[in-house]
C-alpha positions in Angstrom: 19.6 7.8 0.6 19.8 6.4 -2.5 19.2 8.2 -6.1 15.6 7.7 -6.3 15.3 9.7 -3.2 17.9 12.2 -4.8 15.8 12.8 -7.8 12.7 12.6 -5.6 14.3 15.8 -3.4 15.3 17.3 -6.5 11.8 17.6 -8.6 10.6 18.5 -4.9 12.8 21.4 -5.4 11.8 22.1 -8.7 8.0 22.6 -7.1 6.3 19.3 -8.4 3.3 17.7 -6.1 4.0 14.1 -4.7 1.5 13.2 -7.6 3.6 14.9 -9.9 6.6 13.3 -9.2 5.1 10.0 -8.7 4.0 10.3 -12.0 7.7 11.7 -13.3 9.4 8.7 -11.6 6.7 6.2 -12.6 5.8 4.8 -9.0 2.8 5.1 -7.5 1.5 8.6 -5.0 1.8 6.7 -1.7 5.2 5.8 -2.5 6.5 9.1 -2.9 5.0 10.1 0.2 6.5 7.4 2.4 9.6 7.9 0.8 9.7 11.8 1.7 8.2 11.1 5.0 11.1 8.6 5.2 13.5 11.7 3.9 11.7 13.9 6.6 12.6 11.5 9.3 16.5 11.0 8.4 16.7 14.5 8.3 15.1 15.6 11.4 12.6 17.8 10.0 8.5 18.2 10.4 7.7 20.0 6.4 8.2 19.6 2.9 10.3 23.1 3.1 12.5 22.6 5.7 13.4 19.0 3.8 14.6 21.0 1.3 16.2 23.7 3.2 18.3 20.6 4.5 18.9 19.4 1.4 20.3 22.5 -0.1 22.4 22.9 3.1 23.9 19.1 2.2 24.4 19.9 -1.3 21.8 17.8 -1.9 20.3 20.0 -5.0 21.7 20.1 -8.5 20.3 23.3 -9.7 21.3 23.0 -13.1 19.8 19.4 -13.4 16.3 20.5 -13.1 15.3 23.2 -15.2 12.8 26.2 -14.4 9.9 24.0 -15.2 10.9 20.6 -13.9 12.3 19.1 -16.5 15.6 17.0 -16.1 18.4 17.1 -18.6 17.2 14.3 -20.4 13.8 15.7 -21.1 13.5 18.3 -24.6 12.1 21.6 -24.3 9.1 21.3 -26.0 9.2 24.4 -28.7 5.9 26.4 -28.4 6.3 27.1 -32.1 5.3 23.0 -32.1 1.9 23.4 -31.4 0.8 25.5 -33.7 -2.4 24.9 -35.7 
């Protein structure tokens, strides 16, 4: 497993859609979904949840790395206060 995947499990966590991430991570939907299926495989499960049941069993899951709404680290908060009109 390499990070991709890592991040990949992580915005999984954080309740993104394949399409979501795929769009995070800048690769296309298809991709993602092989590469889970490919997660699902190595870690002998048959869903999405019980991937990441396994993952958090590993200590696969950085919980502070992903905020609340997805966002990683690197991404700002965007201020509510900034959209106002």
């Amino acid at each position: 497993m390499d990070s991709i995947d890592q991040h990949i499990l992580r915005l999984m966590d954080a309740g993104l859609t394949d399409e979501a991430i795929a769009r995070r991570i800048h690769m296309g939907h298809r991709t993602v979904q092989r590469r889970i299926e490919v997660l699902m495989e190595a870690f002998d499960v048959s869903s999405r949840f019980s991937l990441g049941a396994a993952a958090e069993r590993m200590g696969l899951l950085e919980h502070e790395a992903v905020a609340e709404k997805g966002r990683t680290p690197s991404e700002p908060e965007r201020s509510a206060t900034a959209c106002t009109s």
